[in-house]
C-alpha positions in Angstrom: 4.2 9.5 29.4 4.9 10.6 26.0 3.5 9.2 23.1 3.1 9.1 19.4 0.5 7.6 16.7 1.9 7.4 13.4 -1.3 7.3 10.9 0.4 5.7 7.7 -1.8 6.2 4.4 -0.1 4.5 1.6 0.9 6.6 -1.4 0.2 9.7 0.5 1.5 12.8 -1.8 2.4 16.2 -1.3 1.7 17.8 -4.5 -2.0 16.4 -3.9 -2.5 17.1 -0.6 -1.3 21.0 -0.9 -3.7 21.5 -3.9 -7.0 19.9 -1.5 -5.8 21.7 1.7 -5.5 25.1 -1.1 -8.9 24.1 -2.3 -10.5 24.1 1.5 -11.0 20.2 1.4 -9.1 19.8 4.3 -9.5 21.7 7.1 -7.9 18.9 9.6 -4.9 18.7 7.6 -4.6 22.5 6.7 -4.7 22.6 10.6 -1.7 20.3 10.8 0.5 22.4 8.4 -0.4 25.5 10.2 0.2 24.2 14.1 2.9 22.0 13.0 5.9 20.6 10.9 5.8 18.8 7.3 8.5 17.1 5.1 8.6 14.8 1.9 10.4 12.0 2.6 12.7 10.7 -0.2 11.8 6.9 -0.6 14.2 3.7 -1.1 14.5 1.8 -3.9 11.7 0.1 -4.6 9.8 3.6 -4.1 7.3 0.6 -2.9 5.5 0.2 0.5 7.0 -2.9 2.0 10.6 -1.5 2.0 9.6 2.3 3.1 7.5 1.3 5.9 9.8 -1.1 7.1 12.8 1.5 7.2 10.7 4.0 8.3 9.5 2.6 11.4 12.8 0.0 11.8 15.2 3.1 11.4 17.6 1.5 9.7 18.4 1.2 6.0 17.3 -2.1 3.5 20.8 -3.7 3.8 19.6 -4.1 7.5 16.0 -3.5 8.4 14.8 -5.0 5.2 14.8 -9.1 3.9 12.0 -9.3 1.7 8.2 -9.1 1.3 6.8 -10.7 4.5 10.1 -11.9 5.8 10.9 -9.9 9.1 14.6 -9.7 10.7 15.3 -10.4 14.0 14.6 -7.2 16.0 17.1 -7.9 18.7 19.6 -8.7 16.4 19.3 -5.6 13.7 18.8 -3.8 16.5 16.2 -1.4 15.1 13.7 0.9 16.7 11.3 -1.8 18.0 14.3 -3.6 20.2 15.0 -0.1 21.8 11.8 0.5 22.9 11.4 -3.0 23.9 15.0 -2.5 26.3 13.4 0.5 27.5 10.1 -0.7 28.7 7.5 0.9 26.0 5.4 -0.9 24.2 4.6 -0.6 20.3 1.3 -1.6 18.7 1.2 -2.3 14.8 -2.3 -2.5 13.6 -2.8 -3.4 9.7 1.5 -2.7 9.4 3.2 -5.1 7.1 4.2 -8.0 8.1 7.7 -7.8 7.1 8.7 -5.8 10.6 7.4 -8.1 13.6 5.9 -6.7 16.9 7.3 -9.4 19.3 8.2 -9.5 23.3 5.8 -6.9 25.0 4.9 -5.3 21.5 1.1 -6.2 19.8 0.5 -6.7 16.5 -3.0 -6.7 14.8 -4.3 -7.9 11.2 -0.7 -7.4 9.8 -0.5 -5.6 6.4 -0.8 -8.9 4.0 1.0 -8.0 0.4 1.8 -11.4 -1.0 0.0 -13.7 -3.4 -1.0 -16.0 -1.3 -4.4 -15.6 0.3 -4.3 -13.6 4.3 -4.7 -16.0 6.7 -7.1 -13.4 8.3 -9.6 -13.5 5.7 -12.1 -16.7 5.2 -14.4 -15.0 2.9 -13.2 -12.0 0.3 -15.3 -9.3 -0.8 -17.7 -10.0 -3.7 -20.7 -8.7 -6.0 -23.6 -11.0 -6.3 -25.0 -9.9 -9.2 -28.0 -11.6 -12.0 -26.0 -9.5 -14.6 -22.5 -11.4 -14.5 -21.7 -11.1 -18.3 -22.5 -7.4 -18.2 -19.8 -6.8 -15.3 -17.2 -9.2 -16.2 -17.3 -7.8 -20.0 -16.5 -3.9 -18.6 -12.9 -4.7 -18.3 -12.2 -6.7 -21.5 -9.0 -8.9 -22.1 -6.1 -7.1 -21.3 -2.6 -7.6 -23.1 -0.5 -6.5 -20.4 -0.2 -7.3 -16.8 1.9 -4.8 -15.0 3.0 -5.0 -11.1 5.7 -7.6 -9.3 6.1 -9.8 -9.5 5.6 -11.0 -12.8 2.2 -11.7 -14.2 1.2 -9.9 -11.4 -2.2 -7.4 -11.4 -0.7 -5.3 -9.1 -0.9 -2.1 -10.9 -4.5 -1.8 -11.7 -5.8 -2.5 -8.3 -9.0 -4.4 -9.9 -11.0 -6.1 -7.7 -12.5 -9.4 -9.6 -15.3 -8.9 -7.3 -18.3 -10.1 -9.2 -19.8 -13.3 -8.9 -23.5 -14.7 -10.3 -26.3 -14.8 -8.4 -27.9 -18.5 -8.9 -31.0 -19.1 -9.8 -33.5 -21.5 -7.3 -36.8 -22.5 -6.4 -36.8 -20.4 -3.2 -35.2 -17.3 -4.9 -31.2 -17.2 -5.5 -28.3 -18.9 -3.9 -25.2 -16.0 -3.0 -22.5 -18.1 -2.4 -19.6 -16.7 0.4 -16.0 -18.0 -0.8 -12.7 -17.7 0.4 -9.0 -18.5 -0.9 -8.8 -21.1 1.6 -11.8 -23.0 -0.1 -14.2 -21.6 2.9 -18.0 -21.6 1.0 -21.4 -20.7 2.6 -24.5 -20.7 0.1 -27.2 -18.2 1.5 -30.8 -18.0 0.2 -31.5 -14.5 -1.5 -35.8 -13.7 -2.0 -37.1 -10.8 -3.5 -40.8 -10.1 -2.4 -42.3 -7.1 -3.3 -38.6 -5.7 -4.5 -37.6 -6.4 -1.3 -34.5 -8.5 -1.0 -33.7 -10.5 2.0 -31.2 -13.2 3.1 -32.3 -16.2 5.0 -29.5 -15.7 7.7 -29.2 -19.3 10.3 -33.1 -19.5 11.8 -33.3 -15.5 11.2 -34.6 -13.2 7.9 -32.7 -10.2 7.1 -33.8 -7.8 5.1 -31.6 -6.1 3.2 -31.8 -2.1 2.9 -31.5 -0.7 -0.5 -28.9 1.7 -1.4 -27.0 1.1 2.1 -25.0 -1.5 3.9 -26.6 -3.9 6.5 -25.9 -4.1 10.2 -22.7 -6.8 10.6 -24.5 -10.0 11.1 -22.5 -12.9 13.1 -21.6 -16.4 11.5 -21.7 -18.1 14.6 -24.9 -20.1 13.4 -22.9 -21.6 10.9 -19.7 -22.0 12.9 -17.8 -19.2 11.2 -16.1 -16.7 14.0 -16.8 -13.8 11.9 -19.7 -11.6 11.0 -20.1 -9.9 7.2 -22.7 -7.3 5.5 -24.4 -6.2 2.6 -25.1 -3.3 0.6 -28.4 -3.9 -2.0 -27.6 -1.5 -5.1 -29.6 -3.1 -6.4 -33.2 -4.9 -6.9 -36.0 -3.3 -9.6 -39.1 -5.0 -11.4 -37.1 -6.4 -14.4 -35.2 -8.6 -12.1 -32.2 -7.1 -11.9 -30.3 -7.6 -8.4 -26.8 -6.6 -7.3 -25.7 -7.4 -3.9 -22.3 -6.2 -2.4 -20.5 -8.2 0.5 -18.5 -7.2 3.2 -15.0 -9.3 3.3 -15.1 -11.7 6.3 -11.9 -11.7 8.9 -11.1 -14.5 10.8 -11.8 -12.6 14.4 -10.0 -15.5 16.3 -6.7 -15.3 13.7 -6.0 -11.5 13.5 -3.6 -11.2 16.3 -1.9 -13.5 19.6 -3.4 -11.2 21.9 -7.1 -10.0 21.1 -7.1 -8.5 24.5 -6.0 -5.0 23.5 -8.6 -4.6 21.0 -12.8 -4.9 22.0 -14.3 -2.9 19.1 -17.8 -3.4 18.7 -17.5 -3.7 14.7 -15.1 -6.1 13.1 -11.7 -5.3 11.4 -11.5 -5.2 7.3 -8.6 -4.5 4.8 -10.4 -4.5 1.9 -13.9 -3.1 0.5 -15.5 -4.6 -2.5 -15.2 -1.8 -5.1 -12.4 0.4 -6.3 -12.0 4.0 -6.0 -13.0 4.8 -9.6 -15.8 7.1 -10.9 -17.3 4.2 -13.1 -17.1 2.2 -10.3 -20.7 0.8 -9.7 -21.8 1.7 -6.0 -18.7 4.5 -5.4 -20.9 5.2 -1.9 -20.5 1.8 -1.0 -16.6 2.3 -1.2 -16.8 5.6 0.5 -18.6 4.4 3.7 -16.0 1.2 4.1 -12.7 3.3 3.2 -14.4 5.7 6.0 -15.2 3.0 8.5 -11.9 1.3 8.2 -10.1 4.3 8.9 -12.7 5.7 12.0 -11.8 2.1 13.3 -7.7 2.7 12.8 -8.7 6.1 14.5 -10.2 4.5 17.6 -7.6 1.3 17.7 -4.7 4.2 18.1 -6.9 6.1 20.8 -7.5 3.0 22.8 -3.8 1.5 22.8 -2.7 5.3 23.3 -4.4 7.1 25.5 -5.7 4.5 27.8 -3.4 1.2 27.3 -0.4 2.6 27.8 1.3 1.6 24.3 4.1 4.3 23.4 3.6 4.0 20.1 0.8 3.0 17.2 1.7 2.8 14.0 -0.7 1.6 11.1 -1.4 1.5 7.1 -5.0 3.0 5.1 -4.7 2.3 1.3 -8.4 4.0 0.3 -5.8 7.7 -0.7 -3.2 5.1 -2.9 -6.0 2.9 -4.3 -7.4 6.3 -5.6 -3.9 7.1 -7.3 -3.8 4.6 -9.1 -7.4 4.2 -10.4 -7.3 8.3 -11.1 -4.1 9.8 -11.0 -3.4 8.8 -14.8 -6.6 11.0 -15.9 -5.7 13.8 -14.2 -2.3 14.1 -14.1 -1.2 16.4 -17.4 1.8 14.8 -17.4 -0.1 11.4 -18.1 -0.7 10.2 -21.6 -4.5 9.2 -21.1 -5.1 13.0 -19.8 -8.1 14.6 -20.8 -8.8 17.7 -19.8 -12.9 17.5 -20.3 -12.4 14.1 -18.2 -10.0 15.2 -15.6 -12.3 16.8 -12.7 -14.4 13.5 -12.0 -11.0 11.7 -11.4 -9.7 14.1 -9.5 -12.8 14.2 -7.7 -12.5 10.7 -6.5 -8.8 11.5 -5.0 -10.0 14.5 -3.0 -13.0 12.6 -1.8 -10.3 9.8 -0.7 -8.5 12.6 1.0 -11.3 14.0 2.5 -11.9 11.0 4.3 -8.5 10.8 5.7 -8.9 14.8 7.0 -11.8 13.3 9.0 -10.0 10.6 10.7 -7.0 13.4 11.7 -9.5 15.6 12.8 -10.2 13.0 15.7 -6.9 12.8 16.5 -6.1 16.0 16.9 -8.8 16.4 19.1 -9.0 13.5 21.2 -5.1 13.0 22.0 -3.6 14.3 24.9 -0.6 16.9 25.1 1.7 14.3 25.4 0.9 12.2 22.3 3.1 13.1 19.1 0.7 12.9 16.0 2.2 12.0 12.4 0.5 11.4 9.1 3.0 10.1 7.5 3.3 7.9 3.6 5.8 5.5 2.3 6.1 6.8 -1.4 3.9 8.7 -3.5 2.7 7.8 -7.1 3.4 9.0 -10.9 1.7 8.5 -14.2 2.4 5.2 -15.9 4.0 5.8 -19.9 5.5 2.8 -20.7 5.7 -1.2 -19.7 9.4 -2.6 -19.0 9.6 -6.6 -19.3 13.2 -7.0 -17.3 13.2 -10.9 -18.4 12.7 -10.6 -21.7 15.4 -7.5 -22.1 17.8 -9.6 -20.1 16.9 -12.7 -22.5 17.6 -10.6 -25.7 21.0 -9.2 -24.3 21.7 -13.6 -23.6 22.1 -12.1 -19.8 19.3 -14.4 -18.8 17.4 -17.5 -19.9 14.0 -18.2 -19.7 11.6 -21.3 -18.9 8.2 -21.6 -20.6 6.7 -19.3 -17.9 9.4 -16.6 -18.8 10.7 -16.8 -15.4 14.3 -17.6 -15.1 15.5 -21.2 -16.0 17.7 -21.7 -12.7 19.8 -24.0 -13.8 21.0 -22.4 -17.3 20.5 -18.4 -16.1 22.8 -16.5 -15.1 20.9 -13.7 -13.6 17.8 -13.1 -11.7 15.4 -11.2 -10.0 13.5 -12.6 -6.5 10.0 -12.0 -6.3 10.1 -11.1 -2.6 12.7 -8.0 -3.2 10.3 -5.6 -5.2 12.0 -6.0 -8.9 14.9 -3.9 -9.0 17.5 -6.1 -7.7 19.6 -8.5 -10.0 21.3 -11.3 -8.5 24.0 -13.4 -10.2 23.0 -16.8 -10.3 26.7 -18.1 -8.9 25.7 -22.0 -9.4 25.8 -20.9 -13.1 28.4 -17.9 -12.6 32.2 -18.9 -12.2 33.8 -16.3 -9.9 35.7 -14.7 -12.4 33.2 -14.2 -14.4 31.2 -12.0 -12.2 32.5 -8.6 -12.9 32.1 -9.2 -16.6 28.5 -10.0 -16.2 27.8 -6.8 -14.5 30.1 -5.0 -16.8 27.7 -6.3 -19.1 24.4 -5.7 -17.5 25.0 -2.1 -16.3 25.9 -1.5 -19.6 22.5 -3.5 -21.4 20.5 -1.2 -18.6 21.7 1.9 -19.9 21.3 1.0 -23.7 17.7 0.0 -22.9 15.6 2.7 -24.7 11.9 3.4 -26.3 11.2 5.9 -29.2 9.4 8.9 -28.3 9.0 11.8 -30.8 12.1 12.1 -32.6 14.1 11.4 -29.7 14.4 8.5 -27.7 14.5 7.9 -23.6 15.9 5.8 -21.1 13.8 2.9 -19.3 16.4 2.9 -16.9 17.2 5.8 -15.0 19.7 4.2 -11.9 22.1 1.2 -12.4 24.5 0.2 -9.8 26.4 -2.5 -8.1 26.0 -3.2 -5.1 29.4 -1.9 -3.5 28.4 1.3 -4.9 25.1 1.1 -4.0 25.8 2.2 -0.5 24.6 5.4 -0.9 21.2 4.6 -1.6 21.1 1.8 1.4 21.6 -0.7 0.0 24.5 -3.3 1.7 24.1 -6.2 3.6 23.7 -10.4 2.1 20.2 -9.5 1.3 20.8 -6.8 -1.2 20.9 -7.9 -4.9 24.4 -7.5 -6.8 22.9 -4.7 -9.2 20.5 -2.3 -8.2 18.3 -0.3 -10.1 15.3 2.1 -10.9 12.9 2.6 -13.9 12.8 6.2 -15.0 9.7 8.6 -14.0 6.7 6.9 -16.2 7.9 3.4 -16.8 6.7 0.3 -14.6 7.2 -3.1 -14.4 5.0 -5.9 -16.7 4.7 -8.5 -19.0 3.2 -8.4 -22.6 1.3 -10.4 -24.3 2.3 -9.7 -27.5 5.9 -9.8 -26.8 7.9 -6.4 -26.4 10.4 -5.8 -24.1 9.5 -2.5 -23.5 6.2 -0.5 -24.8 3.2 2.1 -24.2 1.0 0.9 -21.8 -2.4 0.2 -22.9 -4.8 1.7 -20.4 -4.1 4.9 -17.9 -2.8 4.1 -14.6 -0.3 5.4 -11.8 2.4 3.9 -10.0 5.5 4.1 -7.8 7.6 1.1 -6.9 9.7 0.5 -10.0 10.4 4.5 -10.4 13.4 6.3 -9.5 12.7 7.1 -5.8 13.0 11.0 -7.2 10.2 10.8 -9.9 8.1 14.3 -10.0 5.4 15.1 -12.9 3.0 17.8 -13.0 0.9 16.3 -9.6 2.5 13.4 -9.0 5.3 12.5 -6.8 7.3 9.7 -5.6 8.5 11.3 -2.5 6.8 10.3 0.7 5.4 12.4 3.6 5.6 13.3 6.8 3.5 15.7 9.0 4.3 16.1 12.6 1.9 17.9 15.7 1.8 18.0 18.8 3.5 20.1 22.1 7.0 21.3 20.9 6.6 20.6 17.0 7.4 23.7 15.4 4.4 25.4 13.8 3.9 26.4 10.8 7.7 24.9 8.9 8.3 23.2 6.2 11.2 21.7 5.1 12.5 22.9 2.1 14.1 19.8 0.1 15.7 21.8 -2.5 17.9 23.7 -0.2 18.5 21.6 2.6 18.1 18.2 1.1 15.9 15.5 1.8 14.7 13.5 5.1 15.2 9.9 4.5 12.5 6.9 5.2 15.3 6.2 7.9 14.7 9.6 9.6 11.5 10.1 10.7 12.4 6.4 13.3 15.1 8.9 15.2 13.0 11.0 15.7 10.3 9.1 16.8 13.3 7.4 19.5 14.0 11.0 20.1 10.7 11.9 21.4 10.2 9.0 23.0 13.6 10.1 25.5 15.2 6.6 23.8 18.7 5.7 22.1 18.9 6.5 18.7 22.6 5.0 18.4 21.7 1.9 16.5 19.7 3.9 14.4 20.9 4.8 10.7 18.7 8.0 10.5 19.2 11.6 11.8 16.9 13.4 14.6 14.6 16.0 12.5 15.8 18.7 14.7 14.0 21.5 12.1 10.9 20.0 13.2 11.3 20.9 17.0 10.8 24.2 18.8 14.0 24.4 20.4 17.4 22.7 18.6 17.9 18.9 19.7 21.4 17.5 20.4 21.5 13.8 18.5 21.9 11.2 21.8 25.2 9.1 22.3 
């Protein structure tokens, strides 16, 4: 039975991973480009993961595949990949995949890709610092004047943690306190004989190893059906302790049907610290980034190569995490580059990288010859330049008007943007809007977009690189009662935020890297917003690469026909094309 594990890594970038594999960082990977087939994939707008994933593994464009941020459609009725396989008998296992696709009927879903404010139903207690230097940590960052990400006033963009807590002083020692979104506590006794830490853990002591993480220790004695860790960095003779802690998932909430999945360690989607270089305890992050992935690794080997599933698709964020902590610093494209600075951030990306190579290197080597192997990315990343405030613009053209939050008044405004649909779709507010007056308002509003400008130099540039309405936003996907009535893209640098001071548009304060509110096209000196796909496996052609430039672009839609393809399914519902480049011998599209 054929097969095929698709290994997402979010942000995953070409320009980055040719200069490792060039630098002999990656064997595993070089070892894909030379026995197989790669391609960028050109993203959708939002170049943003939600929408990309979902169209890549749906096969079918926004207007169809895509409603919002953790709002599925109806397989059966879109008719996407998933409903094929489902008519055809095969079975499709989405481990850590967003949410917004759902794996229902025969199909098994696991710890679903959680990307909305609210906190994950999987998690009871998040990852945290215990530290007896709180003021220390928490003044590293400092106040910041400008939030960037979507939606609004989100911290999207800076992928900061917020992971320290204080340890509290007591009679016995300290209390580290466990705390969840969902108002879960635990207070644990922390001693420190001899600069020894250890936990009193139920009727048990644990003894905490310095400088590396604990064995998982199980909450059952406190009637918590999870188990958590802890990494001592540490605990010296002037009383300074810091203690990291593993998040806690709910093991009895991450999926219907547990069955599938009998790991011996449990499943987490986040680690405490950031992939930074002035990240405190960077070792710490390496071993979880690792262990998450070696887990995805042996969750698609199970469900593969012994359980029958047709296909595994899943999500690692440890390569996009270190984009945007890094990719500002070394990117000379960037603003904030330095070039004295640049090797210990690029360090941290290769090391990210690295790790992935790792986990591909087990797949390569423990999947059959029938099992199709893809490492595969929804979008990559570019430098951040300057902050874009859409509400406030709109407000100043009197296109929009604001409550005290600066989110739309929804009774008085006559556009908006929804929080779910990634921040590059306006909607007229037709309970405001007459009917004829909705093609002068996007008369208007294309025509605001492309007067929208920042001083550089002597010059000037557009924010705004793509503005469209929706009937003519067809080409780009976009159709459908989901799809906002103007669509549009930031140009190659600018990103999405709020001020504090005010502006509309302006410089952002602090390096950074991102992708969603881009054109879909953005390209600096490494950075790229195209998305990628490697293919291996018996009949992949070795050694091609597609060449964008000449032959165009594969779509996020494309790389699902292909999959259907291989798996001897239907593709006729399907909005992408077969790959047939990619194959050893030429394949005829199926009726």
């Amino acid at each position: 039975m054929r097969k095929a594990i698709i290994f997402g890594v979010d942000g995953l970038t070409m320009p980055l991973l040719q200069r490792y594999v060039a630098q002999g960082a990656l064997p595993h990977i070089a070892r894909m480009l030379q026995q197989g087939s790669a391609a960028e994939l050109l993203p959708f707008i939002s170049a943003w993961g939600d929408v990309n994933w979902v169209t890549f593994l749906a096969g079918q464009s926004p207007g169809t595949s895509w409603i919002g941020q953790g709002l599925p459609p109806d397989n059966q009725q879109s008719r996407n990949l998933l409903a094929t396989m489902q008519e055809a008998g095969q079975r499709a296992a989405l481990v850590h995949f967003p949410e917004s696709v759902k794996a229902d009927g025969d199909h098994f879903s696991f710890a679903p890709y959680w990307g909305r404010a609210q906190p994950w139903p999987g998690e009871i207690f998040r990852p945290m610092g215990h530290t007896t230097r709180l003021t220390e940590r928490l003044g590293q960052g400092g106040a910041k004047q400008q939030t960037l990400g979507w939606p609004p006033k989100s911290a999207l963009a800076y992928h900061n943690k917020g992971a320290w807590q204080a340890l509290e002083a007591s009679e016995e020692g300290y209390v580290l306190w466990l705390r969840g979104g969902h108002g879960d506590e635990l207070a644990l006794t922390l001693r420190v004989e001899q600069g020894q830490p250890s936990l009193q853990f139920g009727e048990q002591r644990v003894v905490l190893p310095i400088g590396q993480w604990s064995a998982w220790l199980s909450l059952a004695a406190y009637d918590i059906p999870g188990s958590v860790r802890f990494y001592c960095g540490e605990c010296d003779a002037r009383g300074n302790i810091e203690i990291l802690q593993s998040q806690v998932t709910r093991t009895d909430a991450l999926s219907s049907d547990a069955r599938y999945l009998q790991q011996q360690t449990p499943f987490f989607s986040k680690w405490v610290a950031k992939a930074a270089p002035q990240t405190p305890y960077l070792a710490a992050t390496w071993q979880e980034g690792d262990e998450q992935s070696q887990w995805l690794v042996d969750s698609a080997l199970e469900l593969t190569q012994r359980q029958g599933f047709a296909l595994w698709a899943t999500v690692h964020r440890l390569v996009d995490e270190s984009h945007h902590n890094c990719l500002g610093q070394t990117d000379p494209d960037s603003p904030f580059f330095n070039a004295q600075q640049a090797e210990q951030y690029d360090a941290v990306m290769r090391r990210s990288y690295q790790i992935l190579d790792d986990s591909i290197g087990r797949l390569l080597d423990e999947t059959d010859e029938e099992t199709l192997v893809v490492l595969a990315s929804d979008h990559g990343a570019v430098p951040n330049s300057y902050m874009c405030d859409i509400y406030r613009y709109l407000q100043k053209q009197s296109l929009a008007v604001l409550d005290a939050q600066g989110l739309p008044d929804m009774a008085r405004s006559p556009l908006y943007l929804k929080a779910e649909r990634g921040g590059l779709e306006i909607f007229v507010n037709h309970d405001v809007v007459a009917p004829q007056q909705v093609d002068d308002l996007c008369a208007r509003t294309l025509q605001a977009l492309s007067g929208w400008q920042v001083q550089e130099g002597d010059g000037v540039r557009n924010a705004v690189s793509i503005a469209l309405r929706r009937d003519d936003a067809v080409a780009l996907g976009f159709w459908g009662d989901c799809a906002g009535d103007i669509v549009f893209a930031y140009n190659t640098g600018f990103v999405w935020g709020v001020s504090q001071t005010g502006e509309d548009i302006c410089a952002v304060e602090e390096p950074g890297a991102n992708h969603g509110p881009q054109k879909p096209t953005a390209e600096t000196a490494l950075g790229s917003n195209y998305g990628v796909m490697l293919a291996w496996g018996k009949g992949i052609r070795q050694g091609y690469y597609h060449p964008r430039q000449q032959r165009g672009p594969y779509r996020m839609t494309d790389p699902a026909a292909t999959l259907a393809h291989w798996l001897g399914l239907n593709t006729r519902d399907l909005d992408g094309r077969i790959m047939s480049e990619i194959f050893d011998t030429p394949q005829e599209p199926q009726s």
